[in-house]
C-alpha positions in Angstrom: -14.8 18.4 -23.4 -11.3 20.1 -23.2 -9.7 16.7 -22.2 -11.2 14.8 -24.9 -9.7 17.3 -27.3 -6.3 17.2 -26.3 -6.4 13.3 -25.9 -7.4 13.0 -29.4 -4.9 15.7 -30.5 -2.0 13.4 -28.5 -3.7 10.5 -30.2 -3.2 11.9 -33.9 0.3 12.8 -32.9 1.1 9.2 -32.1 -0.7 8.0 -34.9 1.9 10.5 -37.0 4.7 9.6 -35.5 4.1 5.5 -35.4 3.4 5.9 -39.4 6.3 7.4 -40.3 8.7 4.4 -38.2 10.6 1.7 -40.2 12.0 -0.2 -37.6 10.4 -3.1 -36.4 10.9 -2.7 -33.0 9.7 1.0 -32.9 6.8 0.2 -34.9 6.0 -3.0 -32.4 6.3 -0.1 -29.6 4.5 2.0 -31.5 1.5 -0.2 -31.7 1.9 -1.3 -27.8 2.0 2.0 -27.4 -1.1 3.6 -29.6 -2.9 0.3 -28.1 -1.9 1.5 -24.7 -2.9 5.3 -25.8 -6.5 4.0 -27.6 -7.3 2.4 -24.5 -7.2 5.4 -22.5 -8.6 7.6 -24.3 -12.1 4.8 -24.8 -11.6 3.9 -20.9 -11.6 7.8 -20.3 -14.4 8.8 -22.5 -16.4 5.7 -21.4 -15.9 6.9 -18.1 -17.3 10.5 -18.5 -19.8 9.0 -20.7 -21.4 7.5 -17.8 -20.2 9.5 -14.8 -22.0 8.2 -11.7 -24.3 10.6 -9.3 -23.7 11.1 -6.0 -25.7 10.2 -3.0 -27.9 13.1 -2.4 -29.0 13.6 -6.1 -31.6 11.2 -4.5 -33.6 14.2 -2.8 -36.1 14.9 -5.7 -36.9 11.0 -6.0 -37.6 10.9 -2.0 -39.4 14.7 -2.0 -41.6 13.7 -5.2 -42.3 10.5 -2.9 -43.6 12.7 0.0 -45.8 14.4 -2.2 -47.4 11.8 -3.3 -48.0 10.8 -0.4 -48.8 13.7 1.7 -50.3 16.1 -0.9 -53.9 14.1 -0.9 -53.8 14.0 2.6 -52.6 17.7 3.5 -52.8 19.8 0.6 -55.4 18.2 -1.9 -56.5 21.4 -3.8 -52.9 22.5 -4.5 -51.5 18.9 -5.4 -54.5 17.7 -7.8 -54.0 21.7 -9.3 -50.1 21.6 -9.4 -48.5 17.6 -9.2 -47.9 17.7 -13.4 -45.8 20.8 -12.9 -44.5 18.9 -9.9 -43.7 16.1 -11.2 -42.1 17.6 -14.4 -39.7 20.2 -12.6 -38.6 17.3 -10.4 -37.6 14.9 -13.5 -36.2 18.2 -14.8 -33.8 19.1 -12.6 -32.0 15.8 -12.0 -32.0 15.1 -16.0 -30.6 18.5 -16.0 -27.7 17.6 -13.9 -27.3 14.2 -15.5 -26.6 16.0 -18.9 -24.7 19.1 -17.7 -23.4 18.4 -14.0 -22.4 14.9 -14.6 -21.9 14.5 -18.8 -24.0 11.7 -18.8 -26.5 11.2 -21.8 -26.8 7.8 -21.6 -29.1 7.3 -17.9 -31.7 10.2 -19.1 -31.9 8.5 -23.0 -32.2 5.0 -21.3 -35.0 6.8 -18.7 -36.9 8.4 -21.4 -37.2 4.9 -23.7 -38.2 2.7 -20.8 -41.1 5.5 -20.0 -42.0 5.6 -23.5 -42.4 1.8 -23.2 -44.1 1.8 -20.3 -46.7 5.2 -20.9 -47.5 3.5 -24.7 -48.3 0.2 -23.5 -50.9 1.6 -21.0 -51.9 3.8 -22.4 -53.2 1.4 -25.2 -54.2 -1.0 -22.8 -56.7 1.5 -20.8 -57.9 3.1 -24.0 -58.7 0.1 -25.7 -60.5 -1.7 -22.6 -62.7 1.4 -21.8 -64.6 0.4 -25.2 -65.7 -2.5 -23.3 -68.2 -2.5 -21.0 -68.6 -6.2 -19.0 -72.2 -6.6 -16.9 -71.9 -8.8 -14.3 -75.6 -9.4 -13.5 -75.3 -11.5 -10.4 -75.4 -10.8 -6.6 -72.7 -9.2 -5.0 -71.9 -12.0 -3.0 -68.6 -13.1 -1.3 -67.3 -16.2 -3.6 -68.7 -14.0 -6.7 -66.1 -11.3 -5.8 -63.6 -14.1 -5.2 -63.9 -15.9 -8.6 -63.4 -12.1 -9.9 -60.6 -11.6 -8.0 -59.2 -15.2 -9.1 -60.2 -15.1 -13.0 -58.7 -11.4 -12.8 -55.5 -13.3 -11.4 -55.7 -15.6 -14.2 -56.2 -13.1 -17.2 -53.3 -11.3 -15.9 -51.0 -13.3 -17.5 -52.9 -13.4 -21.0 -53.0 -9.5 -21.6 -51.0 -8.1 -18.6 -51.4 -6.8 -15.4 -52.8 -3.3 -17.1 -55.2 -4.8 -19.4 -56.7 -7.2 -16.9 -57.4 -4.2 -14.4 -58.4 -2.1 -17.0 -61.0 -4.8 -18.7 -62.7 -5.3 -15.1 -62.4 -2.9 -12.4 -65.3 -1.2 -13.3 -67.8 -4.2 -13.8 -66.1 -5.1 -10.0 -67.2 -1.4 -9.1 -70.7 -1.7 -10.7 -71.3 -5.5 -9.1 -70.2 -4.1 -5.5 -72.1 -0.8 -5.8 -74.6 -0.9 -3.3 -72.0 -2.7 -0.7 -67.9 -0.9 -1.9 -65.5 -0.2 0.3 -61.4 0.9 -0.3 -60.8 -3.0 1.0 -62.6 -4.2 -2.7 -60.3 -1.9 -4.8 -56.6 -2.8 -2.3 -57.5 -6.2 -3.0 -58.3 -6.1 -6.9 -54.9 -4.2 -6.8 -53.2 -6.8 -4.6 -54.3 -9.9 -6.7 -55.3 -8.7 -10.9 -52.8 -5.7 -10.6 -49.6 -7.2 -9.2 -49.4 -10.7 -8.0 -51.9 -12.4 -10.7 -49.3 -11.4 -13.4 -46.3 -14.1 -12.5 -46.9 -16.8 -15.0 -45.9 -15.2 -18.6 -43.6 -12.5 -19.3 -46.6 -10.8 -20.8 -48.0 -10.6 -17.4 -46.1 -7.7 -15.7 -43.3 -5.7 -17.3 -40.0 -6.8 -15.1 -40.8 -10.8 -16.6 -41.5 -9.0 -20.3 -37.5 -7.4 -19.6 -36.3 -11.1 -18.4 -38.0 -12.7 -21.5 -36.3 -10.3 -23.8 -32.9 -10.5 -21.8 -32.9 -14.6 -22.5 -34.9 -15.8 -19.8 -37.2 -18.7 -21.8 -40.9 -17.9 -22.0 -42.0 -20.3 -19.8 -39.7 -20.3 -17.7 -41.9 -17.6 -15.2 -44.9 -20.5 -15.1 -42.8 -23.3 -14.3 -40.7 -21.9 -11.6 -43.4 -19.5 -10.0 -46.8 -21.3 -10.3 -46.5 -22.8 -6.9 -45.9 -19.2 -5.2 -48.4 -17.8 -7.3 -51.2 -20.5 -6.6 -50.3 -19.9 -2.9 -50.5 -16.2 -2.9 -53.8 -16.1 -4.6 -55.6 -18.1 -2.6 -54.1 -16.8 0.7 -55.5 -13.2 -0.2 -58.9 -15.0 -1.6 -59.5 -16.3 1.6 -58.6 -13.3 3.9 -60.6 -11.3 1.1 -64.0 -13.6 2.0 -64.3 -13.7 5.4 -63.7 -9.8 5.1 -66.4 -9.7 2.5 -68.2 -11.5 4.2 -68.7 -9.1 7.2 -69.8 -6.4 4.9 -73.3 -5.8 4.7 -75.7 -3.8 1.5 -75.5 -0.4 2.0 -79.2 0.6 0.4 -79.2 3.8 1.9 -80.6 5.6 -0.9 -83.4 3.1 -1.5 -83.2 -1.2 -1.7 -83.5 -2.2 -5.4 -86.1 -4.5 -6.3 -83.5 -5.8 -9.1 -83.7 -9.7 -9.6 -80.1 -11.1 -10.4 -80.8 -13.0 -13.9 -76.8 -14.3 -13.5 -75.8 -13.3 -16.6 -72.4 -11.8 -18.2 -73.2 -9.5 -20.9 -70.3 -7.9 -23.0 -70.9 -5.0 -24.7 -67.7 -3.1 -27.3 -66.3 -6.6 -28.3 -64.6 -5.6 -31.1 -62.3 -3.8 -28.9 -60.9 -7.5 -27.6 -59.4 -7.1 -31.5 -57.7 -4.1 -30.7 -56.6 -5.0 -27.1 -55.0 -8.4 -29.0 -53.2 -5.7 -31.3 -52.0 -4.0 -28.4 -50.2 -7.1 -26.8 -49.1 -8.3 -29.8 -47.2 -5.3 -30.2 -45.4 -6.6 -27.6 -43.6 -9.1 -28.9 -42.0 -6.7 -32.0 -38.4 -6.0 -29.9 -35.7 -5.3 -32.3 -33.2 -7.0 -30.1 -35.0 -10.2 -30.4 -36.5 -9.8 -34.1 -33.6 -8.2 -36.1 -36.1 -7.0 -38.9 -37.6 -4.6 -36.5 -36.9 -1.3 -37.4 -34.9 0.5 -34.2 -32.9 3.6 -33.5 -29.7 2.6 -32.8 -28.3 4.5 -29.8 -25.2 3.4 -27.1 -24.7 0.1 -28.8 -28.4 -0.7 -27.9 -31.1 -1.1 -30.0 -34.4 0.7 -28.7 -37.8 0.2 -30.8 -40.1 2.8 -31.6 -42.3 0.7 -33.8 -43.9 -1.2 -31.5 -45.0 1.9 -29.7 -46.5 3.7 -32.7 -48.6 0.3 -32.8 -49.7 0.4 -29.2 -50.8 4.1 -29.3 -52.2 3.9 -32.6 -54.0 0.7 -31.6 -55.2 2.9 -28.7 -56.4 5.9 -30.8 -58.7 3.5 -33.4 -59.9 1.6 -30.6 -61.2 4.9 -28.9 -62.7 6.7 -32.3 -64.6 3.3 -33.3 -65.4 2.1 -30.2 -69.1 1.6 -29.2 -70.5 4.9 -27.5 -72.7 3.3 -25.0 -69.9 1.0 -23.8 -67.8 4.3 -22.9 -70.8 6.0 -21.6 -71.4 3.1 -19.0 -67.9 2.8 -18.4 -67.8 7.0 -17.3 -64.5 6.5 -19.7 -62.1 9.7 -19.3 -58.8 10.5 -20.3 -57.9 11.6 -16.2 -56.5 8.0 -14.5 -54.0 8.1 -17.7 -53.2 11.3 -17.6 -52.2 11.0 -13.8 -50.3 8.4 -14.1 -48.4 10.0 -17.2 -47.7 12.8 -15.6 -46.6 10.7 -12.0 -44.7 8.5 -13.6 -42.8 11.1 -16.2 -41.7 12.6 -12.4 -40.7 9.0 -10.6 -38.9 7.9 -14.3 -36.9 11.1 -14.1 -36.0 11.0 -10.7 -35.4 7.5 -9.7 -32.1 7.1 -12.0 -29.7 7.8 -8.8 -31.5 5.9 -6.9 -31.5 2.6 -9.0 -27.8 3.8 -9.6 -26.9 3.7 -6.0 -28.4 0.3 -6.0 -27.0 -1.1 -8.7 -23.5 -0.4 -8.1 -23.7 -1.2 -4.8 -25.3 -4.6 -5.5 -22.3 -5.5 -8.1 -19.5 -4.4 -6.0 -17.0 -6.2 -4.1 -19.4 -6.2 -0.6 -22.3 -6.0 -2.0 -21.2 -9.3 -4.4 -20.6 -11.0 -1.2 -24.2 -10.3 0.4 -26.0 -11.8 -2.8 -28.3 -15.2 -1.7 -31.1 -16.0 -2.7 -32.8 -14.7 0.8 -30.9 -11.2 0.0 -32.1 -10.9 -3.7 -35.9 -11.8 -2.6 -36.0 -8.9 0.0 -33.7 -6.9 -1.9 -35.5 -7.2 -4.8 -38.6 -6.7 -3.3 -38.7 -3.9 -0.5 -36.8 -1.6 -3.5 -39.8 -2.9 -6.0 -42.8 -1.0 -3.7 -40.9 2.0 -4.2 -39.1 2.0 -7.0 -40.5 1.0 -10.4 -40.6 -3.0 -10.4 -39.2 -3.2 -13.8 -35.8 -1.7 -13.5 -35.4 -2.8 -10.0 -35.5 -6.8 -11.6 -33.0 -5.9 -14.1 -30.6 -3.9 -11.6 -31.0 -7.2 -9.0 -30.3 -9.8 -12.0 -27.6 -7.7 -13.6 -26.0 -8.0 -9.7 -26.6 -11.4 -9.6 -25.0 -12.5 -13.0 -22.0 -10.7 -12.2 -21.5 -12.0 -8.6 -20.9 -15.5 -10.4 -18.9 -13.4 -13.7 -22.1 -13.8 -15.9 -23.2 -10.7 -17.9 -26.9 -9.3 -18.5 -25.6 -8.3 -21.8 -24.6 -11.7 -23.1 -27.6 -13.9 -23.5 -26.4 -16.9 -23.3 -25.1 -16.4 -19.5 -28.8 -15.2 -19.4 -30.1 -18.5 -20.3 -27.5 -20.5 -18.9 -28.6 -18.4 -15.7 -32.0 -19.8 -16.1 -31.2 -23.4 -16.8 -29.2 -23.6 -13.6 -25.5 -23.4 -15.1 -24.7 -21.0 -12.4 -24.5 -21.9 -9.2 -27.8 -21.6 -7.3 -29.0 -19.3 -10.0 -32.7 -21.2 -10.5 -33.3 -19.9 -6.7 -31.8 -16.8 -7.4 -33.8 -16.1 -10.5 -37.2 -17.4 -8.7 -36.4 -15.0 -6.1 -35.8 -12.1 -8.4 -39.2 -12.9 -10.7 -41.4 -13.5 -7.6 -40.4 -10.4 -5.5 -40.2 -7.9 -8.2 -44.1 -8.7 -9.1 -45.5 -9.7 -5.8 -43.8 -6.3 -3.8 -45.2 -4.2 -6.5 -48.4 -4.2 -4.6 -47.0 -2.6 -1.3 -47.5 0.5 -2.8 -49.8 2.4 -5.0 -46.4 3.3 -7.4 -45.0 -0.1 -7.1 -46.6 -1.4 -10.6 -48.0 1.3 -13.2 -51.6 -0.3 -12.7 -51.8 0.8 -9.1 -52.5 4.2 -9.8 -54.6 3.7 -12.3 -57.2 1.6 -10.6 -57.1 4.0 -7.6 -57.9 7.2 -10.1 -60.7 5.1 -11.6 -62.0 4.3 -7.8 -61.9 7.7 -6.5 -63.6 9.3 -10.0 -66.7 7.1 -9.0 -66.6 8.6 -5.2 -65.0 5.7 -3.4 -62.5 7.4 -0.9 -59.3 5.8 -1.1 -56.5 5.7 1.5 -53.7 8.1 1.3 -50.3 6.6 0.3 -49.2 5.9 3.7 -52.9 4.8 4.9 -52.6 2.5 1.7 -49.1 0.9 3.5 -50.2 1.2 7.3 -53.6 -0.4 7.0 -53.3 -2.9 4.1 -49.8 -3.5 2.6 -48.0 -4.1 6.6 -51.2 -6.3 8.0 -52.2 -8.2 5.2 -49.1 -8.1 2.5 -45.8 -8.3 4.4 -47.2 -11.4 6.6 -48.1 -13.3 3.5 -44.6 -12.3 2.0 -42.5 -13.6 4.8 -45.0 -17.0 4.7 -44.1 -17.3 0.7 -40.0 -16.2 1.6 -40.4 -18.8 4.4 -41.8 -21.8 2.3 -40.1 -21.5 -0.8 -36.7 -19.6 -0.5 -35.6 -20.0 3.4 -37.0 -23.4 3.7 -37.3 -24.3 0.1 -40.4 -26.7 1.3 -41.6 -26.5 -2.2 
């Protein structure tokens, strides 16, 4: 503060003195010289602005991570008591230090819209699609689950990752009941929470951020159907002949219920509100210039489209149909959770993705970045960071490896028509990792959590963080991950 005071006291000074000159050449040094001075003083305060954290202001990020994963496991009354004060004195402390240790305002403002963003939109989503209850009257076979899982996959990209596992986890719950196992819900997670949502930037929040950055709406389904269709039905068929081993549990009595194979919807005037909801979506001030924003950094942020999605949210819930909620058990607790979670991972995450970013777009790290390095890159940091960020950090690096800019759109798009050398592969890599890693963990994408909070409030006992990783994401994920690398970025067979 003290140096930005006497560098615009020496600033007035040489503004003074330069005035009152009436030589040319002094007033030609003048100006070289307040030009010289002016630039200081913005490279300076630019500087402080955004002063950089160190290395181990990464602890809270990596202790709030061993909570999460050990507190279930070791200490469950104490973590399911305390995690929101957790979580919260976490975030606290390193926006705390970003503010008054390091003078930087602009990480914790940038932090606190992206979780707005992300806690608005689902939050909408999940109210709005607990209004409506889907009964799938058939038997719980094998393919039925499959053509779930697949349609699920498919939806994904119509009204995101978070509205598709929101609208049918529980009629996959109620269809499975006499037969559910943890495998159902890590698959439903794996396919309609993470990987289904490739195709449209509507399907998972990193694509939305490339969409609104310049990257051309259909750009995600022409570059990544092939991956996608190959991912699907890889986990569709290791899902079946897993399926198929499992037998009806009719321990507490067999039903005498005859399948009549009917859907039945009930609540369908909350598909209105959900279409609200996604709409909203699209209202981004820095793509529709009539949007109402605050203006903050030299960045426009939107607030409108928010007050839409929560407000979408809030009618949906007071005139939605009681008996749909009632059959859905619909609570306010998964939400709340993953609020609370997430308000801790948002707020402690920003050295991490710091740490990554400027590594990624210096001088060594420039000369690492491929293709092959940007898919695992990309992609390992997207199970355990927050997927969204993680694409932007790994694209930023990418454009400025070759001297584009994130910043300027049209380096954006000429990024995504292939002006830049390799950058089609480059940008597939990006896209493809950031949604498909997202499953490796249950923090990965926002809907993870979610579904896993829904799962256990119905009495299905879901594996701990690590058993999540160790039994599900390392067997069945990171295989099929090093076959898709393999095939369409090592080998570019396809």
């Amino acid at each position: 503060m003290y140096r930005y005071l006497v560098l615009i006291i020496l600033l007035c000074f040489s503004l003074k003195g330069y005035a009152g000159s009436i030589e040319t050449i002094e007033l030609e040094t003048s100006t070289v010289e307040l030009a010289s001075n002016t630039e200081a003083v913005a490279e300076i305060v630019s500087d402080d602005a955004h002063h950089h954290a160190p290395s181990w202001s990464v602890i809270p990020f990596a202790l709030l991570l061993i909570m999460i994963a050990t507190g279930p496991l070791f200490y469950e009354h104490f973590w399911h008591k305390n995690y929101p004060i957790v979580a919260c004195v976490l975030a606290g402390l390193v926006v705390l230090y970003y503010l008054f240790g390091l003078h930087n305002m602009h990480a914790p403002v940038h932090a606190l819209a992206e979780y707005v963003q992300f806690i608005a939109l689902l939050s909408g989503l999940f109210i709005a699609s607990g209004g409506i209850m889907i009964e799938v009257d058939k038997e719980a076979k094998p393919m039925t689950n499959v053509i779930i899982l697949l349609i699920g996959a498919l939806i994904s990209n119509i009204i995101g990752t978070t509205g598709a596992s929101m609208l049918l986890i529980r009629p996959f719950i109620r269809l499975n009941k006499n037969r559910i196992k943890p495998y159902h819900i890590i698959f439903f997670i794996f396919m309609v929470s993470n990987i289904g949502g490739s195709l449209t930037p509507i399907g998972d929040p990193p694509l939305f951020l490339g969409f609104l950055k310049g990257v051309p709406f259909f750009w995600t389904l022409q570059y990544n159907i092939l991956p996608w269709i190959f991912a699907c039905l890889s986990l569709a068929v290791v899902f079946y002949f897993t399926d198929k081993k499992n037998k009806a549990d009719y321990s507490f009595g067999e039903s005498t219920h005859q399948p009549s194979n009917t859907v039945t919807f009930v609540g369908t005037k909350n598909f209105l509100w959900l279409a609200v909801i996604v709409g909203a979506v699209f209202l981004d001030p820095n793509v529709l210039d009539w949007v109402p924003a605050i203006h903050y950094d030299g960045q426009k942020f939107s607030y409108i489209r928010e007050i839409i999605m929560l407000t979408g949210g809030f009618l949906s819930y007071k005139f939605a149909n009681k008996e749909a909620l009632q059959w859905n058990e619909f609570n306010f607790e998964p939400i709340r959770e993953v609020a609370f979670i997430f308000i801790g991972i948002f707020g402690t995450m920003m050295p991490a993705l710091e740490l990554v970013g400027n590594f990624a777009q210096s001088d060594a790290g420039a000369a690492m970045i491929t293709h092959n390095t940007l898919y695992w890159g990309t992609g390992l940091l997207s199970g355990f960071l927050d997927n969204a960020p993680t694409y932007i950090n790994f694209l930023t690096a990418a454009l400025a490896s070759q001297g584009g800019s994130i910043t300027t759109m049209a380096d954006v798009v000429g990024f995504s028509n292939g002006e830049f050398v390799n950058s089609i592969l480059s940008l597939k890599a990006i896209s493809i990792a950031a949604v498909f890693f997202g499953s490796m963990t249950y923090i990965g994408n926002g809907p993870n959590f979610m579904v896993k909070s829904i799962a256990e409030q119905v009495g299905i006992k879901m594996p701990s963080f690590f058993g999540y990783i160790i039994r599900f994401s390392i067997p069945i994920l990171l295989p099929l991950f090093v076959i898709v690398w393999l095939i369409f970025f090592y080998w570019q067979l396809l």
